[in-house]
Steps between C-alpha positions, in 0.01 A plus 500: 500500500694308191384188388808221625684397225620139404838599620342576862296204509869313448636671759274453724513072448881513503502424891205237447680385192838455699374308777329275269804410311655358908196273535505092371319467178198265561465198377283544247766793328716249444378308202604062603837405244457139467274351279335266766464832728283692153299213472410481836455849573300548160241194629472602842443932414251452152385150461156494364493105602153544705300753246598221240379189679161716549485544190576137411274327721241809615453575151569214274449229763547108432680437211452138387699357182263551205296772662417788354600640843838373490527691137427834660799467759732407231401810321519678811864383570600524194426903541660471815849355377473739244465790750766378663799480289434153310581503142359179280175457681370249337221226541623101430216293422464100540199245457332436796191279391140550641441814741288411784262795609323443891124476541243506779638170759232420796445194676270377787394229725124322422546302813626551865492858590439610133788766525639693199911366436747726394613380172689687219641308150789329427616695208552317178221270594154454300208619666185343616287641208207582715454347876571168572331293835716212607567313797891531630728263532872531699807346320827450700771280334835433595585378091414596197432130449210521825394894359474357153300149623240723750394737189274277267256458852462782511320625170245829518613568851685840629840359580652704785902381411566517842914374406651470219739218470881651568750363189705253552888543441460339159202732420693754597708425192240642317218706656352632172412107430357449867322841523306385138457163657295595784303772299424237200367295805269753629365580151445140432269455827226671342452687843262780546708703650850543656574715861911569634582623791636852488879557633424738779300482815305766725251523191722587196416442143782370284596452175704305188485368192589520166479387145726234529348316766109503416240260684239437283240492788325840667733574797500712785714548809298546771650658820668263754229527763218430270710242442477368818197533524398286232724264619363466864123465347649189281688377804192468702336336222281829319572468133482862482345625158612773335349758234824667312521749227795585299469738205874584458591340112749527228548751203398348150872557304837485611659835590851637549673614863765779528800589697642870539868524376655854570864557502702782613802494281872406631813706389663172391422388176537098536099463583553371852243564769348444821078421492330628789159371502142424666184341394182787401264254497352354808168307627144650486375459874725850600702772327808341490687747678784252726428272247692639297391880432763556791795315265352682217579861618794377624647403171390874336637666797839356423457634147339808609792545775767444290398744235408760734840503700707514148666191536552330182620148586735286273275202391179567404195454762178357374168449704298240426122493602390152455182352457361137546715426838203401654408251279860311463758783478370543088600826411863422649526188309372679215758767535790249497370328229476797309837629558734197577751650295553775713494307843914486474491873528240515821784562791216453759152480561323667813110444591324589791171320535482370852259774645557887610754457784793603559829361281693265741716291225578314238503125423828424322327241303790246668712629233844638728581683186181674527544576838791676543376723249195583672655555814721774323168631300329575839760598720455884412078403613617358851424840670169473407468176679682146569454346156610149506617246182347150603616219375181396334308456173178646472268402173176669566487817281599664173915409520466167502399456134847655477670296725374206298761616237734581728519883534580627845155574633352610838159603710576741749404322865256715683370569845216250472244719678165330470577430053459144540218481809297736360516720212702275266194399183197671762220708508738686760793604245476890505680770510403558875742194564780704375756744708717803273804403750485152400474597108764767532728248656464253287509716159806632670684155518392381195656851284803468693542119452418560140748774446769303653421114259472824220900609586638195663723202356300246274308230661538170324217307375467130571475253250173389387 
């Protein structure tokens, strides 16, 4: 019997091949036209979003400014940009001042039930150098007149700040002033120790801090029902007495911070460009990963996405990774600074930093300008959810050392999720927190949005 040859093998699939051609192609044979429909299909098939925040926060972990640990992401995403398209990868350095580095924190009751507190350090606070023994003492003002009078009574005592005073409107004028104010009083007071209040409840550890707001007395936060605690023992008249230890201290020179600048080049040659950004670094207590590893895959996915569905837009996209946000938004500042030539060119500014939900809209900044252009910039990203443009000005991230100079600059609004209850600064900000259909959503918004400020009519700047 003859072997069949490639004709017969044809012949045989012509019926096959026939009633193929009669069926509907499926979806996936027909490759998406418009460029919103390529970047959405490219994040939603081969987004490596999740392997990347592993990596991130799994591998690297917390990544505070002046770290060592915070160097090793920015290598890392500087590979990654790389990888993914970028061209000009390129680290931008600033001074930040003294690093702070944690050490061992403990605390414990001598009197009353003798119970260990949960206690962790402010960062960018001296330490203890050694263990102190003091008794406690519970400051409430309603001033900063009354919080600055109680403080002198209260030398080599534990001062549990149980309120700080709020600013007045005129204060408000000038927080920097009343922020060094109150810390110049506490490091006057010659106090043996100084205990916040953390943020969160149900037993969460919190953090901030920085370099430009520095007590000059050992602090800790202690958790808000240790708080209580302390405060019910005082209450019923039990001067509670505390030993505390706080071994967290400062480096002995001045070093430099970094942000990641990676651009992926515009046909036009006029330099004009739309940032998309995040913050790398984060607080030590978790990984970081809603906070903001999520916002930091998101802004190389839009690169990554781009590249990889070979669109080639007509400004220029850049990604910035920013460090310092958590101690004052410093590596954004420092970024203007450093190129406040080339703010005129920035079309638009887009950050996400409000945890890993979903993308829900846009504050226009209360800038109508501003917001009829976003509502044409996410139209094509409505299918993918409502997305609304509120009339509202948010100041709490990375765009709003732009802003300052009057560049059209936005955070993304997200589903809130438990960010600011929970994870937001806490020993519970992991990558478990984080869903893929929330990132791929989001990443999704934000490259379409992007694409569209990268195309669209020019957004005017306001006077500044």
């Amino acid at each position: 019997m003859r072997a069949p040859t490639v004709f017969d093998t044809l012949r045989a699939c012509i019926p096959a091949l026939a009633f193929a051609c009669l069926l509907p192609a499926a979806a996936s044979d027909t490759p998406p036209q418009a460029p919103s429909e390529r970047l959405a299909a490219e994040v939603a098939a081969r987004t490596p979003m999740m392997e990347d925040l592993e990596a991130l926060c799994d591998g690297i972990g917390a990544r505070m400014t002046g770290s060592a640990a915070l160097r090793d992401a920015q290598t890392w995403a500087m590979a990654k940009l790389t990888q993914y398209g970028a061209t000009s990868v390129r680290l931008e350095a600033y001074d930040l001042g003294l690093p702070w580095q944690r050490g061992r924190a403990r605390a414990r009751l001598l009197n009353a039930n003798r119970m260990p507190l949960d206690v962790i350090q402010k960062a960018w606070t001296h330490g203890t150098r050694g263990t102190v023994r003091a008794d406690l003492a519970v400051l409430d003002a309603k001033t900063l007149a009354e919080f600055k009078a109680a403080l002198p009574a209260m030398k080599g005592k534990i001062v549990l700040v149980g309120s700080v005073p709020a600013p007045t409107p005129e204060q408000q004028k000038d927080l920097s002033n009343w922020r060094r104010d109150i810390d110049g009083a506490i490091g006057a007071a010659r106090l043996a120790g100084v205990l916040l209040v953390s943020n969160k409840a149900a037993g969460l550890r919190d953090m901030w801090g920085g370099p430009t707001s520095r007590f000059d007395r050992a602090t800790g936060i202690v958790t808000r029902e240790h708080a209580a605690l302390l405060r019910r023992l005082a209450a019923r008249g039990v001067t509670p007495r505390l030993e505390l230890e706080l071994g967290g201290g400062f480096g002995k020179a001045p070093v430099q911070a970094h942000n990641v600048v990676a651009d992926f080049a515009g046909s036009d040659a006029g330099g004009e460009m739309v940032i998309v950004g995040a913050h790398l670094d984060t607080w030590d207590l978790g990984s970081g990963a809603t906070d903001n590893g999520s916002g930091t895959v998101m802004a190389l996915e839009v690169l990554r996405a781009m590249h990889a569905s070979g669109l080639r837009p007509r400004r220029t996209l850049r990604v910035v990774l920013f460090s310092g946000e958590e101690q004052g938004l410093l590596g954004s500042k420092a970024y203007v600074a450093a190129h406040k030539e080339e703010l005129p060119k920035v079309q638009a500014v887009l950050v996400q930093d409000a945890g890993a939900g979903r993308i829900v809209g846009f504050p226009d900044m209360k800038v109508d300008a501003w917001a009829a252009a976003l509502s044409a910039a996410t139209a094509p990203a409505q299918a993918l959810g409502p997305l609304d443009i509120a009339y509202a000005a948010s100041r709490g991230s990375d765009h709003a050392s732009f802003f300052e100079f009057g560049v059209p600059a936005f955070a993304a609004m997200q589903e809130p999720l438990n960010y600011q209850s929970h994870t937001q600064h806490t020993q519970l900000d992991g990558v478990d927190q984080v869903k893929k259909a929330d990132l791929v959503q989001a990443a999704q918004v934000m490259a379409i949005t992007a694409w569209e400020l990268l195309h669209g009519p020019r957004l005017p700047h306001l006077p500044r």
